[in-house]
PDB file of N, H, CA, C and O in Angstrom:
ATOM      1  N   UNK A   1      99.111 111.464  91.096  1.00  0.00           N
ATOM      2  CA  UNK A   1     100.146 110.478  91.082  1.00  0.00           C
ATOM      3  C   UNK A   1      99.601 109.078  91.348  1.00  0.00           C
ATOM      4  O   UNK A   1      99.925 108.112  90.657  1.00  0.00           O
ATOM      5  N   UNK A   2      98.719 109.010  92.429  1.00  0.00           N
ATOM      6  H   UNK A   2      98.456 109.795  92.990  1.00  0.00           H
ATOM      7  CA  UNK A   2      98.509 107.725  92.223  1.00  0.00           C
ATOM      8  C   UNK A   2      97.332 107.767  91.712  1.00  0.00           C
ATOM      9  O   UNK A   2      96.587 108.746  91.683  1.00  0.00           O
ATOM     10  N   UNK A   3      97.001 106.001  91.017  1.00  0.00           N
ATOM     11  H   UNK A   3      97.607 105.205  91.040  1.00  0.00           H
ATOM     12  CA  UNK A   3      96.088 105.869  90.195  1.00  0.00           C
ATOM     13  C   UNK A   3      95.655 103.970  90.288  1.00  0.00           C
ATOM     14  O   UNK A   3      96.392 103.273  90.986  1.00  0.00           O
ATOM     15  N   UNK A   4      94.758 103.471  89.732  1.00  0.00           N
ATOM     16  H   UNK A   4      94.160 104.037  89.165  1.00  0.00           H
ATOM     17  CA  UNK A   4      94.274 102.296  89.820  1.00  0.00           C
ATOM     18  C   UNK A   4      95.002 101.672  88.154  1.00  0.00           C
ATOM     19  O   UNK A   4      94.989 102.048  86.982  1.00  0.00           O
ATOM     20  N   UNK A   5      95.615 100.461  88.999  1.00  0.00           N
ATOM     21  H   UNK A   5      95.625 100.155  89.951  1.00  0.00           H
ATOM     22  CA  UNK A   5      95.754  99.666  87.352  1.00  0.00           C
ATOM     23  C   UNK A   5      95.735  98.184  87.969  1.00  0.00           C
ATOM     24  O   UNK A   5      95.859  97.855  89.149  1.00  0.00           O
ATOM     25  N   UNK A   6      95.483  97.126  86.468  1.00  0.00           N
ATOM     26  H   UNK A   6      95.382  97.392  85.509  1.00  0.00           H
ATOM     27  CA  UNK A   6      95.666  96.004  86.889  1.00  0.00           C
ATOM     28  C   UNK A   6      96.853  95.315  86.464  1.00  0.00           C
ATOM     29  O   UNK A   6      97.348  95.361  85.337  1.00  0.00           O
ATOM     30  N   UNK A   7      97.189  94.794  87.272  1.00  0.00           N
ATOM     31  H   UNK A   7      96.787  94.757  88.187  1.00  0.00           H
ATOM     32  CA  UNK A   7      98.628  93.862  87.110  1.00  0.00           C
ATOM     33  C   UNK A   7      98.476  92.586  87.245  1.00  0.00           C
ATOM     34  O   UNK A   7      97.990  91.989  88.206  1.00  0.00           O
ATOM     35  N   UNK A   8      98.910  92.150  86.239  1.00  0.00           N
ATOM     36  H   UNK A   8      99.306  92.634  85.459  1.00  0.00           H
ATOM     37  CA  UNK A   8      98.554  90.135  86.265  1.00  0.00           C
ATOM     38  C   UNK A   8      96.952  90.012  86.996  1.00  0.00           C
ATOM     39  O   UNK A   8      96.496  89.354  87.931  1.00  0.00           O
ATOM     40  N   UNK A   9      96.483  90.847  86.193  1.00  0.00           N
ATOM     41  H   UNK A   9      96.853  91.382  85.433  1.00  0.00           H
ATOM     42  CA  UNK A   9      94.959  90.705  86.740  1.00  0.00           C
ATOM     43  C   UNK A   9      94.339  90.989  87.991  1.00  0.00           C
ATOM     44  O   UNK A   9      93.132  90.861  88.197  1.00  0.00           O
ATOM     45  N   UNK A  10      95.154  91.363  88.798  1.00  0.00           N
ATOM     46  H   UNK A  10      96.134  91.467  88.631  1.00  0.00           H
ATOM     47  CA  UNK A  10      95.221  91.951  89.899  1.00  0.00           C
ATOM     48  C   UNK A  10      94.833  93.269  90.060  1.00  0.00           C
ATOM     49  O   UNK A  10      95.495  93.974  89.298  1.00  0.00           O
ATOM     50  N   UNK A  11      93.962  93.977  90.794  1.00  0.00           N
ATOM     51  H   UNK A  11      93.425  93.404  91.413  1.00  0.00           H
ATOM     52  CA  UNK A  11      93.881  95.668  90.833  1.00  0.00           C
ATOM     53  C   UNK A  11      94.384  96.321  92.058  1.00  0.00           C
ATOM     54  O   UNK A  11      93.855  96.225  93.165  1.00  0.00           O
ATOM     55  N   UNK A  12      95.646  97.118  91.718  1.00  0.00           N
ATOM     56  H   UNK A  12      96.076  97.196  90.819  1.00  0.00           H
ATOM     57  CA  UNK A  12      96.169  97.409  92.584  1.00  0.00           C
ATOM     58  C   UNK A  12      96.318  99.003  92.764  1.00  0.00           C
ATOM     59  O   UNK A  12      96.680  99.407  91.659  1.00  0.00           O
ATOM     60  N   UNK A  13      96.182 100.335  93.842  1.00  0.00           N
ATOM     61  H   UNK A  13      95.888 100.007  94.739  1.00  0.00           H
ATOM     62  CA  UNK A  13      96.710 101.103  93.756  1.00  0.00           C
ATOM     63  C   UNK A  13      98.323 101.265  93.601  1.00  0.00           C
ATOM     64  O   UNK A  13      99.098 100.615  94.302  1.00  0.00           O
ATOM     65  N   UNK A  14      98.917 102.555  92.234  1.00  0.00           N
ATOM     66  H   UNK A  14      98.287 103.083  91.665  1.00  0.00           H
ATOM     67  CA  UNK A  14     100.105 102.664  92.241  1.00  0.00           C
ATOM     68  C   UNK A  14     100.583 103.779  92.537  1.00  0.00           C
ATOM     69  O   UNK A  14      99.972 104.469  91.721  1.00  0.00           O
ATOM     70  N   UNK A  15     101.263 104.524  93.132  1.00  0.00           N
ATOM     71  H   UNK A  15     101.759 103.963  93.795  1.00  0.00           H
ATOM     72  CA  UNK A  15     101.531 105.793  93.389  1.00  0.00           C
ATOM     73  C   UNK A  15     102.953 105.913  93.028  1.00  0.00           C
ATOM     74  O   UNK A  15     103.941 105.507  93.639  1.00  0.00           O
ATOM     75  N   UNK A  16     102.866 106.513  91.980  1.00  0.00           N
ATOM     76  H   UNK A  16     102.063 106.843  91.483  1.00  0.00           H
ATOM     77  CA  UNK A  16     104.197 106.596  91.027  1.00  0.00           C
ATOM     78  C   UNK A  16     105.068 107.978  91.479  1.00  0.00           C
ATOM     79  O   UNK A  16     104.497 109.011  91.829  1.00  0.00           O
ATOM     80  N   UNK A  17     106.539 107.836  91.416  1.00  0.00           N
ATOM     81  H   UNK A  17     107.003 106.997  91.132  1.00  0.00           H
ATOM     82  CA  UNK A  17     107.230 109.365  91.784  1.00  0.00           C
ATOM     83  C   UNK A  17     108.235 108.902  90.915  1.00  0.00           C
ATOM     84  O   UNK A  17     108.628 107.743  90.782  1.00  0.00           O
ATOM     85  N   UNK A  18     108.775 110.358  90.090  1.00  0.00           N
ATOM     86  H   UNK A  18     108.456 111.300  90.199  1.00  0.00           H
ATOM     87  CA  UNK A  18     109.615 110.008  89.021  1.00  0.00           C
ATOM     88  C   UNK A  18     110.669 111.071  89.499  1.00  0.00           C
ATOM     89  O   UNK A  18     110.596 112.005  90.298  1.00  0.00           O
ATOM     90  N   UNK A  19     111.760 110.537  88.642  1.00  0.00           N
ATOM     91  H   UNK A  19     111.820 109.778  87.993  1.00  0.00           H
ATOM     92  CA  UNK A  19     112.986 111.783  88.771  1.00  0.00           C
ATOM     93  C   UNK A  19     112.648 112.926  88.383  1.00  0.00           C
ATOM     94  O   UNK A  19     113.492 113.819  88.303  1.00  0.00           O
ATOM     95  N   UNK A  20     111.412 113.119  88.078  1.00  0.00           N
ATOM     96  H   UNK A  20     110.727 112.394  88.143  1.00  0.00           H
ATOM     97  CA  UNK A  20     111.059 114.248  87.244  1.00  0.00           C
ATOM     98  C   UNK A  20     110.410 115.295  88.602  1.00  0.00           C
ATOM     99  O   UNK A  20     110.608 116.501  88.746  1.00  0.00           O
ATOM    100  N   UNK A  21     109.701 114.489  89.372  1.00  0.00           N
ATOM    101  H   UNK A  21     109.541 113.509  89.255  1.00  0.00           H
ATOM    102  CA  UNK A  21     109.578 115.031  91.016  1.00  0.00           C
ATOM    103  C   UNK A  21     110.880 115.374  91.671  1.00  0.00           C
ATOM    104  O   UNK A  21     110.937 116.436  92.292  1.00  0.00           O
ATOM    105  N   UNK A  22     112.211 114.395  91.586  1.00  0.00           N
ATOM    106  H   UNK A  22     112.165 113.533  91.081  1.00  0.00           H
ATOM    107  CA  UNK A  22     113.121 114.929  92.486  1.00  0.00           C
ATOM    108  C   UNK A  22     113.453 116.318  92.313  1.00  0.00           C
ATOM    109  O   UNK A  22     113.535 117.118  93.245  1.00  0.00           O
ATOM    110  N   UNK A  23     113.697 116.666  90.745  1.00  0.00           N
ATOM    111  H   UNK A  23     113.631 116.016  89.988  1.00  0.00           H
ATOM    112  CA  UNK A  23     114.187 117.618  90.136  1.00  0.00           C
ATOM    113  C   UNK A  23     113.220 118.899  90.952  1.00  0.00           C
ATOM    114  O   UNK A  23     113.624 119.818  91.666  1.00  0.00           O
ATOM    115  N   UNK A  24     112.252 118.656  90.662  1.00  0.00           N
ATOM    116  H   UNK A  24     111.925 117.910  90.082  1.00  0.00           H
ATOM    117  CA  UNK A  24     110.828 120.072  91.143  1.00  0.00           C
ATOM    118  C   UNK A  24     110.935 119.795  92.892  1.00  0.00           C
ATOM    119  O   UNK A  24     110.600 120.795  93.527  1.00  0.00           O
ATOM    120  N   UNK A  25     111.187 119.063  93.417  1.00  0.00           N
ATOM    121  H   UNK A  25     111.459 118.251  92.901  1.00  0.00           H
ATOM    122  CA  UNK A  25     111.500 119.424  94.922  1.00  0.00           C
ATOM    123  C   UNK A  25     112.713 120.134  95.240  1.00  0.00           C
ATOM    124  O   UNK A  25     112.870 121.112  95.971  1.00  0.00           O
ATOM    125  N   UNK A  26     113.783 119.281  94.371  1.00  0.00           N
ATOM    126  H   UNK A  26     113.656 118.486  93.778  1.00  0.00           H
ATOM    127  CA  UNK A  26     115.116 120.383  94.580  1.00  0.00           C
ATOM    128  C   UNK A  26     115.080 121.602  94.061  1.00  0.00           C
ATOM    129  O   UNK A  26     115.369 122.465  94.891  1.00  0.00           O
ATOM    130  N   UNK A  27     114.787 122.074  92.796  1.00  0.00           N
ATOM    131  H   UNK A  27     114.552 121.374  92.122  1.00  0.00           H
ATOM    132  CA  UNK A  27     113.972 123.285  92.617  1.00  0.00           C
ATOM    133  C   UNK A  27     113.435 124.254  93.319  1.00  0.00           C
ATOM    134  O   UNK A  27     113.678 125.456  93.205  1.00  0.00           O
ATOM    135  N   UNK A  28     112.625 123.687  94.128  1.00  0.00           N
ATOM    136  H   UNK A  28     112.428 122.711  94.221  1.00  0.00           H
ATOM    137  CA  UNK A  28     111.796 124.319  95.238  1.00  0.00           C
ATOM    138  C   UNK A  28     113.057 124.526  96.577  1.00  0.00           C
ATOM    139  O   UNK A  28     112.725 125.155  97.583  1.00  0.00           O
ATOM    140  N   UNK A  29     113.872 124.191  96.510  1.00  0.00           N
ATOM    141  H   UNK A  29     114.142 123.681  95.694  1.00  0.00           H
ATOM    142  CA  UNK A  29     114.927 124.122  97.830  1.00  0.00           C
ATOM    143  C   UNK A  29     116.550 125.256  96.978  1.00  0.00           C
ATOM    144  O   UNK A  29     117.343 125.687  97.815  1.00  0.00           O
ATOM    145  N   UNK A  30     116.809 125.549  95.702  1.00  0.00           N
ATOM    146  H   UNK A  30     116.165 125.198  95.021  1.00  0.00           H
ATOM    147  CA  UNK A  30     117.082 126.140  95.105  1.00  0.00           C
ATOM    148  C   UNK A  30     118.591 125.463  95.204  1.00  0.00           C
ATOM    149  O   UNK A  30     119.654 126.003  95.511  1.00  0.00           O
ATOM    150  N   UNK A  31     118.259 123.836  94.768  1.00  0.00           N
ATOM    151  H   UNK A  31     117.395 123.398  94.519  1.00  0.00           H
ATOM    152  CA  UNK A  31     119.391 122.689  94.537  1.00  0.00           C
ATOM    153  C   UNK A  31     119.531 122.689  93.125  1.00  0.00           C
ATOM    154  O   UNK A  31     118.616 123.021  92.371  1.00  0.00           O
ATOM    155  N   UNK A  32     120.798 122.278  92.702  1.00  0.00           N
ATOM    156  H   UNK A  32     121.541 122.009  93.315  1.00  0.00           H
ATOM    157  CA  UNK A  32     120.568 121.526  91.433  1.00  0.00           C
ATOM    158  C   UNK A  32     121.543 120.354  91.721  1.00  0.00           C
ATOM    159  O   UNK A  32     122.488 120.214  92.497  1.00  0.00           O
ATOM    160  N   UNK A  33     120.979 119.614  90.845  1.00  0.00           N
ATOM    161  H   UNK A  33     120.211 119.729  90.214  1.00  0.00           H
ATOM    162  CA  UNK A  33     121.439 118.036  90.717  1.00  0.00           C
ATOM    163  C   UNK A  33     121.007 117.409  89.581  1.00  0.00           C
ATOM    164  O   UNK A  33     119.979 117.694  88.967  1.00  0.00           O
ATOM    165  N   UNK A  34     121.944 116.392  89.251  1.00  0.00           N
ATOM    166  H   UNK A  34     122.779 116.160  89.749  1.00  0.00           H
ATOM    167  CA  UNK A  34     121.714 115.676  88.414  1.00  0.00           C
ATOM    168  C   UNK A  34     120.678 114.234  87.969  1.00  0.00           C
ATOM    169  O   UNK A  34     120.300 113.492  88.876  1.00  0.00           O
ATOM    170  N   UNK A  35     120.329 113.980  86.667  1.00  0.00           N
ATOM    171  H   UNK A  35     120.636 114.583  85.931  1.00  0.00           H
ATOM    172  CA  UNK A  35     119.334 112.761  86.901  1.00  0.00           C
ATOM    173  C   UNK A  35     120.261 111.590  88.106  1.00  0.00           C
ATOM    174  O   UNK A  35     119.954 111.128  89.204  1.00  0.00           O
ATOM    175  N   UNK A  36     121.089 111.497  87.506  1.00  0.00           N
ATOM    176  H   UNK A  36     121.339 111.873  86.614  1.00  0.00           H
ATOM    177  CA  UNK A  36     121.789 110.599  88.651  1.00  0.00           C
ATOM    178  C   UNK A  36     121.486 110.818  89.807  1.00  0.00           C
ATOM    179  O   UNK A  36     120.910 109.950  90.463  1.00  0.00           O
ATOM    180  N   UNK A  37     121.824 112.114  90.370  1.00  0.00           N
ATOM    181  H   UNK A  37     122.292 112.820  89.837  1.00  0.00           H
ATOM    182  CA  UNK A  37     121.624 112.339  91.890  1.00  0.00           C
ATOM    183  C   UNK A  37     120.256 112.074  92.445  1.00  0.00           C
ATOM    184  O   UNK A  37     120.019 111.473  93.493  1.00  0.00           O
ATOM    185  N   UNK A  38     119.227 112.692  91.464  1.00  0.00           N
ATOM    186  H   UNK A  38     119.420 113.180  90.613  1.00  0.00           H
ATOM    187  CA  UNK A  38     117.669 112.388  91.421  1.00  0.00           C
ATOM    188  C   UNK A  38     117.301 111.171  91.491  1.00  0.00           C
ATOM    189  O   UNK A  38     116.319 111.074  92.227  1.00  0.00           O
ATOM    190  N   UNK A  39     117.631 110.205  91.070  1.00  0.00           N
ATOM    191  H   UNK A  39     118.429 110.284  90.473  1.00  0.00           H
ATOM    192  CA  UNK A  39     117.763 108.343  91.193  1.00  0.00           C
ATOM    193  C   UNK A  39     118.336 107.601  92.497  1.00  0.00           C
ATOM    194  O   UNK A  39     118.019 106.651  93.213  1.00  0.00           O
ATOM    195  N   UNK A  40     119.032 108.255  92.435  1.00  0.00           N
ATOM    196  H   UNK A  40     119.290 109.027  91.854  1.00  0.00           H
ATOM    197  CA  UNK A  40     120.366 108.163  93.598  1.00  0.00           C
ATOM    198  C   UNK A  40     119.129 108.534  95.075  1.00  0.00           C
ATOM    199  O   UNK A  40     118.867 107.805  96.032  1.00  0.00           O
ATOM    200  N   UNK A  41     118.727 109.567  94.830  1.00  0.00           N
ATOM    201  H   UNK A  41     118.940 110.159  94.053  1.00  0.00           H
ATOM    202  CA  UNK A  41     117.737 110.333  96.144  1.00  0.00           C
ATOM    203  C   UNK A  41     116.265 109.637  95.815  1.00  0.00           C
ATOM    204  O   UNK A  41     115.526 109.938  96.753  1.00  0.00           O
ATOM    205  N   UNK A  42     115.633 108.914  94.954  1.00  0.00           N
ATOM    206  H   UNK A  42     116.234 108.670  94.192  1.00  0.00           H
ATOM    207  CA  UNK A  42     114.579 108.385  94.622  1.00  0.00           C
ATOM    208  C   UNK A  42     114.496 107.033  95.652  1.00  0.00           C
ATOM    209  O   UNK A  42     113.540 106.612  96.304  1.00  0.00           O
ATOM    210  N   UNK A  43     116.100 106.448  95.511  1.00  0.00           N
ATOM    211  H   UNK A  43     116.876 106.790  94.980  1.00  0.00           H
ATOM    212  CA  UNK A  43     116.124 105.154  95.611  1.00  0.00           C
ATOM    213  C   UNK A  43     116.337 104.989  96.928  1.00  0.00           C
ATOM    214  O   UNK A  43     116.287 103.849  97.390  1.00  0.00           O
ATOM    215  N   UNK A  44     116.665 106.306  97.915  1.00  0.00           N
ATOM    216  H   UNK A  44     116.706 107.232  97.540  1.00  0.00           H
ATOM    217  CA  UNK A  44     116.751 106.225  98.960  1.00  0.00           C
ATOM    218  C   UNK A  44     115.480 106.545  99.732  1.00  0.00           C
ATOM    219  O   UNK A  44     115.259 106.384 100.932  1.00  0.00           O
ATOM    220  N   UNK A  45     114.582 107.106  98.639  1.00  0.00           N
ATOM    221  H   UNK A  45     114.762 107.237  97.664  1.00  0.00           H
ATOM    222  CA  UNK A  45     113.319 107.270  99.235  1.00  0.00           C
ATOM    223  C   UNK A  45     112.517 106.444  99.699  1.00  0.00           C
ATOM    224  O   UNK A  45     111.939 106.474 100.786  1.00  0.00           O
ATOM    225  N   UNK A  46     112.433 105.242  98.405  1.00  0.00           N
ATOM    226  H   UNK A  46     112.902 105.217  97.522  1.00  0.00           H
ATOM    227  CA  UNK A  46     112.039 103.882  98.022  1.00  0.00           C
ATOM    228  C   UNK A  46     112.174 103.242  99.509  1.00  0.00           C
ATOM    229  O   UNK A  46     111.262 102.805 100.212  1.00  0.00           O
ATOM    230  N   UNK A  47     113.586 103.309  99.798  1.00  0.00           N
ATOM    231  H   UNK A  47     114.327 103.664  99.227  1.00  0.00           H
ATOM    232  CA  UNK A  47     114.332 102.148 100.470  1.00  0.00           C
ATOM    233  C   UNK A  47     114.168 102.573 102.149  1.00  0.00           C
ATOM    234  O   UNK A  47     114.789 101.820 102.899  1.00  0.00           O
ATOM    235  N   UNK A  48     113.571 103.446 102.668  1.00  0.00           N
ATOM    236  H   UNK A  48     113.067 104.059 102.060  1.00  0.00           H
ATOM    237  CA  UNK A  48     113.458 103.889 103.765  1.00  0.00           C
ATOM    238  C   UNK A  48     112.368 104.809 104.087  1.00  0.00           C
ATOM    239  O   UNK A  48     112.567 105.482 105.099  1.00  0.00           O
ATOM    240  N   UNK A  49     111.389 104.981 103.542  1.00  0.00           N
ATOM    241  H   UNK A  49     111.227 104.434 102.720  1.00  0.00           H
ATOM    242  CA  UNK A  49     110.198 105.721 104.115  1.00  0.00           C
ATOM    243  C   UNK A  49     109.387 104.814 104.562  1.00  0.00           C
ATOM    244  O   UNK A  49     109.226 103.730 104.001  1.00  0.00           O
ATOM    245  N   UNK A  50     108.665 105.258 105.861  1.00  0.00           N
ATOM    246  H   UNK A  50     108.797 106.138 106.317  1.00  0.00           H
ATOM    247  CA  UNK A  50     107.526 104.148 107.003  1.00  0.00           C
ATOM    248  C   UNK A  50     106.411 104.258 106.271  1.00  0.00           C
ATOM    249  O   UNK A  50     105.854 105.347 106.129  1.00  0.00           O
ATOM    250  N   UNK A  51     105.984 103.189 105.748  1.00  0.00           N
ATOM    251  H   UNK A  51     106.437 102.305 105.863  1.00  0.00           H
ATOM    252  CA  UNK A  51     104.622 102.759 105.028  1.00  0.00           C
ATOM    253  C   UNK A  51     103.558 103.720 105.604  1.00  0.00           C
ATOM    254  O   UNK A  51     102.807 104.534 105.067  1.00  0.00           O
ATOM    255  N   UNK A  52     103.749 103.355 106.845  1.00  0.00           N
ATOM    256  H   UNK A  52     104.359 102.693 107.282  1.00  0.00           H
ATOM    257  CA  UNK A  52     102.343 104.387 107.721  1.00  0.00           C
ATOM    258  C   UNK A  52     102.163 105.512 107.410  1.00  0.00           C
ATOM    259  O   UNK A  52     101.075 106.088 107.457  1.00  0.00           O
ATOM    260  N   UNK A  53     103.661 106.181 106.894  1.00  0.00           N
ATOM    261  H   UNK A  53     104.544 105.713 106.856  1.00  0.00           H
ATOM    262  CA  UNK A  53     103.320 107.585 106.729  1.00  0.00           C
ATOM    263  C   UNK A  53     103.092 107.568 105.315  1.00  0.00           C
ATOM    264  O   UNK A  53     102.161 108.293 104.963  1.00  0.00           O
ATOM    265  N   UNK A  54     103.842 106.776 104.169  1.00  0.00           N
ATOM    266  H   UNK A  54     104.599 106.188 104.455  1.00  0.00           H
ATOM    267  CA  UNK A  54     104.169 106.785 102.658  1.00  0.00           C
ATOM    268  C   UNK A  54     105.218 107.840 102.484  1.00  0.00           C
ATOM    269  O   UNK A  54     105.971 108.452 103.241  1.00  0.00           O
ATOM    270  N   UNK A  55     104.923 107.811 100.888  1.00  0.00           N
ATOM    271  H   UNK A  55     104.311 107.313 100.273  1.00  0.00           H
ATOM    272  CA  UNK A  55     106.229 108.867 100.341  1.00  0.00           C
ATOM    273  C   UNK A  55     105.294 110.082 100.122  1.00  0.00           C
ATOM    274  O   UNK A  55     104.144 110.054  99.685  1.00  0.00           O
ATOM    275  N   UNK A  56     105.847 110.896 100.420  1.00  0.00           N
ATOM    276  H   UNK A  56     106.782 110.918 100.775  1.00  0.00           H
ATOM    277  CA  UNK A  56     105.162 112.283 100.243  1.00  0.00           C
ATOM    278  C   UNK A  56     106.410 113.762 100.167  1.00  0.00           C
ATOM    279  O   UNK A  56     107.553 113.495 100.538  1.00  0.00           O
ATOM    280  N   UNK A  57     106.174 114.948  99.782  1.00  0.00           N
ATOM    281  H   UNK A  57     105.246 115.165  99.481  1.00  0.00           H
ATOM    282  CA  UNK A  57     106.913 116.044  99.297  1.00  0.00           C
ATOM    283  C   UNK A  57     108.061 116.364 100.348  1.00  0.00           C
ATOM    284  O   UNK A  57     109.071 116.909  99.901  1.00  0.00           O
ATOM    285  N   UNK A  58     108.012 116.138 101.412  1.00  0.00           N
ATOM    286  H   UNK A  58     107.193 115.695 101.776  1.00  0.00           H
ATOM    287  CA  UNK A  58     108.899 116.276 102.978  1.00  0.00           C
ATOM    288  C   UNK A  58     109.607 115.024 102.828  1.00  0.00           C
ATOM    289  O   UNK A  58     110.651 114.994 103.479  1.00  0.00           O
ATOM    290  N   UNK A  59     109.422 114.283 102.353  1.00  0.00           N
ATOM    291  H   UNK A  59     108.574 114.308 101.824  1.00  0.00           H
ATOM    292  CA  UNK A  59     110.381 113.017 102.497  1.00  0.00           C
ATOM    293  C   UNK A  59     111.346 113.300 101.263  1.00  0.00           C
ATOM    294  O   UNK A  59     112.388 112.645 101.239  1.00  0.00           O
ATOM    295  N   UNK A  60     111.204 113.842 100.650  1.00  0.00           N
ATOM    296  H   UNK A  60     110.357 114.374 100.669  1.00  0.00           H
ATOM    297  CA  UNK A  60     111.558 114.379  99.467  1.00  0.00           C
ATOM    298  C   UNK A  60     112.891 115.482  99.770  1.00  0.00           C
ATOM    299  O   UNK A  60     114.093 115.506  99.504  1.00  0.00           O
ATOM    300  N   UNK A  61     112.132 116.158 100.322  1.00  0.00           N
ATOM    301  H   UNK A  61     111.155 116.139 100.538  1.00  0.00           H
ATOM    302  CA  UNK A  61     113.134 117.761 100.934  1.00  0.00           C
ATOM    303  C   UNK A  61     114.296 117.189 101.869  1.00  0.00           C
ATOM    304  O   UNK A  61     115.489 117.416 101.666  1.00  0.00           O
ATOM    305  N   UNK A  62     113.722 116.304 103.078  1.00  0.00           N
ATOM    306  H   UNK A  62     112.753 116.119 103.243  1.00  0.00           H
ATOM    307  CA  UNK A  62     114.632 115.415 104.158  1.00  0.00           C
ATOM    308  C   UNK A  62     115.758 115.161 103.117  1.00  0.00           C
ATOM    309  O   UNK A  62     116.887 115.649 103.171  1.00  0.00           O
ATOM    310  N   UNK A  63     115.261 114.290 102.122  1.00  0.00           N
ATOM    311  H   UNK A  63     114.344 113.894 102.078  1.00  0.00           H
ATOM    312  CA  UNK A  63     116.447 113.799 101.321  1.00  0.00           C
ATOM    313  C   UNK A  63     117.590 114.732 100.920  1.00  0.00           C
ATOM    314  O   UNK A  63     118.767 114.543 101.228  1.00  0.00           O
ATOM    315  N   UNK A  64     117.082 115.854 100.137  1.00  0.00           N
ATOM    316  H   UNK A  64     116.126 116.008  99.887  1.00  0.00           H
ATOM    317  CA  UNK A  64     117.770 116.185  99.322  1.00  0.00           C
ATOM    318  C   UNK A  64     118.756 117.037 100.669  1.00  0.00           C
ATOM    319  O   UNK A  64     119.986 116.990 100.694  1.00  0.00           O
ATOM    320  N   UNK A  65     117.954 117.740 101.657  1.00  0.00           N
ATOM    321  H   UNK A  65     116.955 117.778 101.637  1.00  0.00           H
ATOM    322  CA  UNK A  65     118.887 118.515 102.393  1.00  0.00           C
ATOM    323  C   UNK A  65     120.098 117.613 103.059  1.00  0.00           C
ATOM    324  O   UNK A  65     121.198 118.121 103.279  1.00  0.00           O
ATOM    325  N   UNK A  66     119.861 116.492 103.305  1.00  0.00           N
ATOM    326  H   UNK A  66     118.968 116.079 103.127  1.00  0.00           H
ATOM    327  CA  UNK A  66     120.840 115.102 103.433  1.00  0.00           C
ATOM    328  C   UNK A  66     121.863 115.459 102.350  1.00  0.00           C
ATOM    329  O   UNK A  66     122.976 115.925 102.589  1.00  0.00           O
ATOM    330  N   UNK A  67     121.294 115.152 100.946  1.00  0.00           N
ATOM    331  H   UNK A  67     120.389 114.773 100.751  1.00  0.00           H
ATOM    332  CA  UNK A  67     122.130 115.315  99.774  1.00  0.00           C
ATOM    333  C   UNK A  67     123.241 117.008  99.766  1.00  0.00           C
ATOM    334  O   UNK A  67     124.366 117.074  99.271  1.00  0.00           O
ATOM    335  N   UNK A  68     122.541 118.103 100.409  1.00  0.00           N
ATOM    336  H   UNK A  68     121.627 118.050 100.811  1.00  0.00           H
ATOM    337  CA  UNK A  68     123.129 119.234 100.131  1.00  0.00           C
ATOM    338  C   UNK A  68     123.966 119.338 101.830  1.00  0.00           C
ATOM    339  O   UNK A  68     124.678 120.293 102.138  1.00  0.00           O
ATOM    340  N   UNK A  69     123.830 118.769 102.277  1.00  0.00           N
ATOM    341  H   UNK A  69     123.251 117.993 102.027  1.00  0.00           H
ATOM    342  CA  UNK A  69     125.008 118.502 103.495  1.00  0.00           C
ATOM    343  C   UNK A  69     126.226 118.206 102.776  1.00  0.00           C
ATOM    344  O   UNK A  69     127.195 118.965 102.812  1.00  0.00           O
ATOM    345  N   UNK A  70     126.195 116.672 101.851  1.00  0.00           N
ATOM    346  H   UNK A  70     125.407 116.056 101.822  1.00  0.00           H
ATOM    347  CA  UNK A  70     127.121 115.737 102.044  1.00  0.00           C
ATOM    348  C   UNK A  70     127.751 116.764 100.611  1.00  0.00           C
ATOM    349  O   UNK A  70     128.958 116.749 100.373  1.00  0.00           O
ATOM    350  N   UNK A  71     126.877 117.531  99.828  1.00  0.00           N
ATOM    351  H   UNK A  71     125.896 117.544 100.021  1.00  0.00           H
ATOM    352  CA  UNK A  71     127.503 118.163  98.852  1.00  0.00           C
ATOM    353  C   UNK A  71     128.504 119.677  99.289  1.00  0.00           C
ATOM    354  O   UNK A  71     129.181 120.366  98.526  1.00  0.00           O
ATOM    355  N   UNK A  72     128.288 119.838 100.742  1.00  0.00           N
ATOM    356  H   UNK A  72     127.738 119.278 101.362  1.00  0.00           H
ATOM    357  CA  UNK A  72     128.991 121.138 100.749  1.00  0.00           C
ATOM    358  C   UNK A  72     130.359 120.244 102.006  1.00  0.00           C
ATOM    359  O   UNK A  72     131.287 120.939 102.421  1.00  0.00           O
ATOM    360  N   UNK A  73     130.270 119.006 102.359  1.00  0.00           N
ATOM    361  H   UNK A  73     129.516 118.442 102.022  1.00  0.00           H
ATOM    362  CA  UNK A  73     131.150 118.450 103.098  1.00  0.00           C
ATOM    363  C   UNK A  73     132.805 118.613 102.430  1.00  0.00           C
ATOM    364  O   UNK A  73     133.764 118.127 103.030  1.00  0.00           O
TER     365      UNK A  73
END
């Protein structure tokens, strides 16, 4: 996932996660959801994981079991 590119000439590491990950974590938790929901849980990933630690597969699961709370509420 992550990889070296340059941007405006710049070389930066990017460590890319796609909806295509949300889907294979919820998978693995035996969720289903939609691309929406997968975006929806991406963007909350984005927007609240501690740099120190990064985004990684558990930040992932945290989410979605968040998501399968508010889905059986």
């Amino acid at each position: 996932m992550a990889h070296i590119e340059t941007v405006d000439g710049v070389t930066v590491l990017v460590d890319e996660w796609h909806i295509e990950d949300v889907h294979q974590a919820a998978g693995d938790m035996d969720i289903t959801i939609t691309d929406e929901d997968a975006e929806d849980i991406l963007s909350e990933v984005a927007n609240s994981h501690d740099c120190n630690i990064g985004i990684n597969w558990e930040l992932f699961y945290y989410h979605l079991e968040d998501y399968r709370k508010e889905d059986d509420a």
